[in-house]
N, C-alpha and C positions, 0 to 999 in steps of 0.2 A: 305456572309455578315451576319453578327452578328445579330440579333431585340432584345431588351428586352422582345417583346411579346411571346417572343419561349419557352422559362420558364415557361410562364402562358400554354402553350399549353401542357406539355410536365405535367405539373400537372394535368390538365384536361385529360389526359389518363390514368393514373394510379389513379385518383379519384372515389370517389362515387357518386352515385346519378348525373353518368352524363347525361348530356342535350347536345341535336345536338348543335352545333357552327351555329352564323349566327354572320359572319365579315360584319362591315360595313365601309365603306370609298370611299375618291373619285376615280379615275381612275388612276391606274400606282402607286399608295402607295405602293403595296410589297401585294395586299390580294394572289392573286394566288402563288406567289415566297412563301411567307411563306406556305399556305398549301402543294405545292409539296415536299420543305423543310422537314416540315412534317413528309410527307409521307413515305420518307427514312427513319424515325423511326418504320414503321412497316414493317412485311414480306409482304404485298400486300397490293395496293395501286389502287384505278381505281378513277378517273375522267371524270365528265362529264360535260361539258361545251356547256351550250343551248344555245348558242352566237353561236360559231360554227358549233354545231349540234342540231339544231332547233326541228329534227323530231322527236328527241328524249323525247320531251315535249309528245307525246302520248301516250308511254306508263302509263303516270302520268291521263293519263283523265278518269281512269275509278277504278280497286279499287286500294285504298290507301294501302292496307293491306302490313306492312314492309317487311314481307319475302313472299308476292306475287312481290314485286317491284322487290325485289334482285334480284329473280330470273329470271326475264324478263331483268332487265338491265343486269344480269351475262351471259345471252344466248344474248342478242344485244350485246354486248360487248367484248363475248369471255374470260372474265375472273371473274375467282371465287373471292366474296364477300362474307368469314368467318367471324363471329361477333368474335369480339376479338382480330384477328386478319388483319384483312382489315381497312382500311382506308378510307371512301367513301366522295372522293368532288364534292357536286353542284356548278359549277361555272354560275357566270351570272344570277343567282337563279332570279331577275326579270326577265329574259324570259318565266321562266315557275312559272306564280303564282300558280298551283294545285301543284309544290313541297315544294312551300313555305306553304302550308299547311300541306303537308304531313310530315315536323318537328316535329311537333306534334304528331303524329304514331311513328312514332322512339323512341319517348322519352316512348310513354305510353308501347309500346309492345313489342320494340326488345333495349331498351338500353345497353343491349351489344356491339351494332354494334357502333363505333366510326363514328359519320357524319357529318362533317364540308361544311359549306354552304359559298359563297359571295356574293355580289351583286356592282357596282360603283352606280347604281342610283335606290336603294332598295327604299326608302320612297316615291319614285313615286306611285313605285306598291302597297306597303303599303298603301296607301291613299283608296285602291280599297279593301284590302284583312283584313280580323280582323286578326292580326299575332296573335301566339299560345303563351299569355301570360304565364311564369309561367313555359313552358315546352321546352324552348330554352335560350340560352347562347349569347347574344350580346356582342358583342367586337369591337371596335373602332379602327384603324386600322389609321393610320396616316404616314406624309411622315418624313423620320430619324429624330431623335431628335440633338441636338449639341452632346449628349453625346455618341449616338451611333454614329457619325459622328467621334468622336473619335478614339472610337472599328475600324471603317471598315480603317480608316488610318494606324493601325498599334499604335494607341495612347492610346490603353486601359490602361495600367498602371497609364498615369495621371489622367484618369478619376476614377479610383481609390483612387488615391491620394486627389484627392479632395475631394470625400464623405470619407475619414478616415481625414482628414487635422483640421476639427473637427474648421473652422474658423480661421487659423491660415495663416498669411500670407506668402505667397510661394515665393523660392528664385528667383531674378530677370530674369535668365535665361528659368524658365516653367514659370514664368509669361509673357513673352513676347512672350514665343512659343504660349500657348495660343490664347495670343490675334491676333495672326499671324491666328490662327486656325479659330479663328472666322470670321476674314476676309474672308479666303478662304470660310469659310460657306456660309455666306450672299453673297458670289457671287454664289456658286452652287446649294446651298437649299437643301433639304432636298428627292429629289426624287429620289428612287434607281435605276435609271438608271444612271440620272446625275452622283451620287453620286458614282456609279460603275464605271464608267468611269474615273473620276477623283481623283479616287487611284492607278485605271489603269494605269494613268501616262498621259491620255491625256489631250492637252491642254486645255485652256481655252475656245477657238473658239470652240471646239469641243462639251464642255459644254454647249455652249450659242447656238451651232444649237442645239441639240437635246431637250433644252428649249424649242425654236421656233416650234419647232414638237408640243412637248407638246401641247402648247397654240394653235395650228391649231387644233387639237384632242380634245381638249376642246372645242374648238368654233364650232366647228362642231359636237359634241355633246348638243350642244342646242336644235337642231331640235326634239333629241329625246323626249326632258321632257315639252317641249314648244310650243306653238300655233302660228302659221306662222306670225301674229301679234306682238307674241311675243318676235319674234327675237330680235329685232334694242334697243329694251328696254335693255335688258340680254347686248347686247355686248355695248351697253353705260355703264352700271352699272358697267359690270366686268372692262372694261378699266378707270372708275371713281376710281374703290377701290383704286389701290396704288396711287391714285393724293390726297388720299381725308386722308390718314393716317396720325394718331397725333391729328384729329381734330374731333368734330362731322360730322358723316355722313348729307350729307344738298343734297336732289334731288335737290334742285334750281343749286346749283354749276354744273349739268352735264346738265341742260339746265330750263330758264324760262320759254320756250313758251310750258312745256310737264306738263299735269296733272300728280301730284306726285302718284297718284293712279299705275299709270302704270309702276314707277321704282318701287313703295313697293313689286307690284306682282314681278318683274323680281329678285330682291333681297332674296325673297323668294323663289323663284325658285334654284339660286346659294347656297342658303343656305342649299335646302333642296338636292341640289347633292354634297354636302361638300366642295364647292371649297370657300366660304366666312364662317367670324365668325364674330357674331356681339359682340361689348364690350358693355353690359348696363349702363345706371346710376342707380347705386345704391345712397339711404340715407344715409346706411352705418350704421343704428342705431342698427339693433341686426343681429342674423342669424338666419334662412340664408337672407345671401345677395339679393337673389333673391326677395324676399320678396317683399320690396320695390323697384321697379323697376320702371325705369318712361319708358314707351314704347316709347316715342317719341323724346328720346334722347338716341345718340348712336353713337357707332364706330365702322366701318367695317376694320376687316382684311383679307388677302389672304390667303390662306390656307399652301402657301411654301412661302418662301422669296427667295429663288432662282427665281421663278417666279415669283414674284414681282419686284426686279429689273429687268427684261427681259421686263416685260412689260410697264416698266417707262423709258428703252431705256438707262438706265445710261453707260457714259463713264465708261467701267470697267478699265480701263487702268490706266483712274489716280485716280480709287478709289484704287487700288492695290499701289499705289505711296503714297496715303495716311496713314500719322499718324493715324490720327484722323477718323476711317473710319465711327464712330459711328455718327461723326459731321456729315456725307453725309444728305443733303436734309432736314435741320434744326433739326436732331436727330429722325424724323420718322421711319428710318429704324432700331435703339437701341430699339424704341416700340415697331416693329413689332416685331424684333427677339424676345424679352422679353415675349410676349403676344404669339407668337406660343411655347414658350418651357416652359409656366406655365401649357397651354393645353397640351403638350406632358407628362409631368409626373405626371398628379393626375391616378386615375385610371381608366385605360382604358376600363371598362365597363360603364361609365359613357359619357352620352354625354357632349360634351365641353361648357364651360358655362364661362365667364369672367365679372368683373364688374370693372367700374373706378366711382370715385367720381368727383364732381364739383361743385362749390357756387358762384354764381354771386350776389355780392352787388356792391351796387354803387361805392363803396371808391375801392374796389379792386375785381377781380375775383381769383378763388385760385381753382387749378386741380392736383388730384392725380392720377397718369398715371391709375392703376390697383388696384385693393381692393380684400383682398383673406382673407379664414378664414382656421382655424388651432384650432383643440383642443378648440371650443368655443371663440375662441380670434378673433378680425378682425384685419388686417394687411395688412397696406398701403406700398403701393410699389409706389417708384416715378425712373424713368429711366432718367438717365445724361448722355448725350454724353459730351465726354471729360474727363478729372480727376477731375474736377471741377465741380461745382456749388451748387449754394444757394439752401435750402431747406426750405421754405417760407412757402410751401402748405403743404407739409411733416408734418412739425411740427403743423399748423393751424387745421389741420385734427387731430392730437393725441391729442391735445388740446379739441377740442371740443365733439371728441367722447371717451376720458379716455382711449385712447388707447396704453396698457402698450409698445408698442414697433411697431416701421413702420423699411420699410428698402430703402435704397437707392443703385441703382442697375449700375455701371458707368464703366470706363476703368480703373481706380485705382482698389488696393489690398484690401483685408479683411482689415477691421476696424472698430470699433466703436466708437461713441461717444452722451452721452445723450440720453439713450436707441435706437435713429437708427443706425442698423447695415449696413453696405456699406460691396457691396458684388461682386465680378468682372462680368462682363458678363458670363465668361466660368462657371460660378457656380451657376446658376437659380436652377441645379440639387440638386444641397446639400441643396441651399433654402428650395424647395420642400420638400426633405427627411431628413431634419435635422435641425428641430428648437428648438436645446439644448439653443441661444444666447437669448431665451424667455425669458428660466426660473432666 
């Protein structure tokens, strides 16, 4: 299976001035699959994994020194660790916070030795440990995007096609496969299990149990990061998110009789093991975005949409019957997609960050799904299920903030018209890496 992150890797070994790797994401994204990946790029490869081999956190308890370590892991291990040649993975790197320091030594003393780290629930540990600013490689690590969802189909050419297509709209026939494409997405999401499976040719049920698994691994991953109190909070929240998509996130909607105190922390919690993203409100008046932020307004999303509709229980059957599959659930699930694949291709060193606008006056309210900036420019993004509809906010928003150009993201083809560009679902990617329809 294909990543676009494997490029960035494959430069990071033949670069300069490299820094140990510390991958970050939630559980089952592809962190270990891609370092083993990897690893078949070098003549020797050794992994250690303090999940599994716990005891192994002791040789880290006492010196740090890079080629004292190697060589106690190379005699614990049975195999030789050549700088230059070797490839050394920490997996699980929060079970042992003394290796998550020891990054920091690799980089200063033996940076020839290539050394990639993971963690699924690192910012736990990080809360306890001061990480080695400055002398490590963070990477972001997320589950497929549509576009590699593509790639593992056997569909790379069209994905192709799109980022050369240069905004031009596509014969009826790849426009329809497409959106066929995207169907199948939004039912298996983006997890490379799922997502291996269902090129494999298995079916759908097949897809929807090993989701099920998923979401049991998850939930039962709470205990790790949370306070026994803290349970009932986290599994309200999580099963709130895809009920609450489209709209502001409101603790009242998952219950009135519970101080909001206690879903903030639980929300925090999911957020900080990647499985939630929050969409802020922005003003929208300069950049960055972030800027002006109102904390207290916001939107949660789920980190796959395969697991989100899993866990909203939707009839997949006659969503697959569906024309219209972006209509499912009054167009929430065209948001969701939208908003995890704006997150999937900015740069993946970067953590995920998303803003939407909104203005409540009396005569009318006016919401623009998503707000994204580009080369000093802010640019409104409004998502339509269906081929249709009015652009009301769209325009209200360019309006008021002089903004040379918004886009409108729906089930129709490339098109323009009075600088919003409309742009298909299967094309968030060209969005992203190609705003020639700016200038």
């Amino acid at each position: 299976m294909k990543r676009d992150i494997f490029q960035a890797l494959l430069d990071w070994k033949v670069g300069s001035n490299r820094k140990p790797i510390l991958m970050r994401g939630a559980r089952q994204v592809g962190k270990s699959w891609l370092a083993k990946e990897f690893g078949k790029t070098f003549p020797n490869y050794i992994e250690v994994n303090f999940e599994k081999n716990p005891e192994i956190c002791g040789l880290f308890q006492g010196d740090l020194e890079p080629r004292s370590l190697c060589r106690n892991l190379a005699n614990y291990l049975g195999k030789e660790i050549k700088p230059g040649q070797s490839l050394l993975f920490l997996d699980e790197i929060q079970n042992c916070p003394r290796a998550i320091t020891a990054l920091r030594y690799f980089y200063e003393e033996m940076p020839e030795l290539h050394v990639i780290s993971a963690g699924s629930l690192l910012e736990f540990e990080l809360r306890n440990i001061a990480i080695p600013v400055g002398r490590i490689h963070v990477i972001q690590v997320y589950p497929l995007s549509f576009a590699e969802f593509l790639e593992a189909g056997g569909n790379g050419r069209m994905r192709n096609m799109l980022l050369e297509n240069r905004y031009v709209p596509l014969q009826k026939p790849f426009h329809e496969k497409l959106l066929s494409e995207v169907k199948n997405y939004c039912m298996t999401g983006g997890m490379p299990e799922v997502v291996q499976n269902h090129v494999n040719g298995a079916g759908l049920e097949k897809c929807l149990e090993i989701q099920s698994d998923m979401l049991h691994t998850l939930r039962t991953d709470f205990h790790k990061y949370a306070r026994e109190s803290q349970l009932k909070y986290m599994e309200q929240v999580f099963n709130s998110i895809p009920l609450q998509l489209g709209g502001k996130f409101k603790y009242s909607r998952i219950s009135q009789d519970t101080r909001s105190k206690f879903y903030r922390e639980a929300l925090t919690l999911l957020e900080m093991a990647g499985l939630a993203y929050k969409v802020c409100h922005t003003s929208a008046n300069g950049i960055p975005l972030g800027a002006e932020v109102n904390p207290d307004k916001f939107k949660v999303l789920l980190f796959d949409i395969g697991l989100a509709q899993r866990l909203m229980k939707l009839d997949y059957k006659s969503l697959l019957l569906k024309t219209d599959l972006m209509g499912v659930n009054h167009g929430t699930m065209a948001e969701l997609f939208v908003g995890l694949e704006l997150i999937a291709y900015v740069d993946f060193r970067q953590a995920p960050s998303l803003f939407y606008w909104h203005r409540e006056a009396k005569s009318s309210n006016a919401e623009v799904d998503y707000v994204i900036s580009s080369n000093e420019r802010i640019i409104p993004v409004e998502v339509k299920s269906g081929t249709t509809g009015r652009m009301k906010s769209l325009r209200l928003f360019m309006e008021q903030k002089r903004s040379t150009g918004g886009v409108r993201i729906c089930e129709s083809g490339f098109a323009s018209d009075q600088k919003i560009q409309s742009i298909p679902l299967y094309a968030v990617e060209a969005l992203i890496k190609d705003h020639s329809w700016l200038s």
